[in-house]
Every structure is written in C-alpha cells, then in structure tokens.
C-alpha positions, -999 to +999 in steps of 0.1 A: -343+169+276-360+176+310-388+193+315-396+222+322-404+232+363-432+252+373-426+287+392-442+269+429-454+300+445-474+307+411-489+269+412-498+284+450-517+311+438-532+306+404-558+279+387-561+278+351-600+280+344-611+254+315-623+290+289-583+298+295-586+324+318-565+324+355-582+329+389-567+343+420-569+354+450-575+391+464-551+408+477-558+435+514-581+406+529-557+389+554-554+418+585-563+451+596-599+445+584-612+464+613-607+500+592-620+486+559-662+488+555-679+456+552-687+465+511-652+464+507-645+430+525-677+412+511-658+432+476-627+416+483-643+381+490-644+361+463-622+348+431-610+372+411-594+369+376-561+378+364-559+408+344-555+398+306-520+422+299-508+399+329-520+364+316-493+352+290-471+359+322-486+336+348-492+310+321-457+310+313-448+305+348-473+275+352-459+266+315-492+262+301 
C-alpha cells in the first residue's frame, strides 16, 4: 500500500513540538502594521500554539 501524503501547506505552517503540541505562526503580522500599537505587534511576534480542539486536525494533516 502507499503511504499516506502529507497536506503541504500544513507541513508550511506547522512543527510538531517533542511534548506533542503544534506551533504556528500568527496571523495580522504581515501588512498594514502602521494602524496596529507596538503591544500588539511585539503581541503578535512570536510562536504561538495551536489551539487543542484544533490539534487532532493539523496532526492528521501532517499524519502524525
């Protein structure tokens, strides 16, 4: 049987930490930052985690 392929705009996005928990991005950083405060960018700045009703859902598309 072959295997099974990965969804490749999920591999793109998410990392699988080593306690089983998925990083990501955030979202709202990439343009029009002139309107948003600087709390809100420095907020927005680093890794985030992906929410745990979402995680069987990302894992299954990296088919962990």
């Amino acid at each position: 049987m072959p295997k099974m392929k990965s969804n490749s705009g999920a591999l793109k996005r998410f990392k699988v930490k080593k306690n089983g928990s998925i990083k990501r991005g955030s979202a709202f950083r990439s343009h029009i930052l002139t309107k948003k405060s600087p709390k809100r960018k420095r907020n927005l700045r680093g890794p985030q985690t992906v929410a745990a009703v979402d995680t069987a859902r990302v894992k299954k598309m990296l088919n962990c």
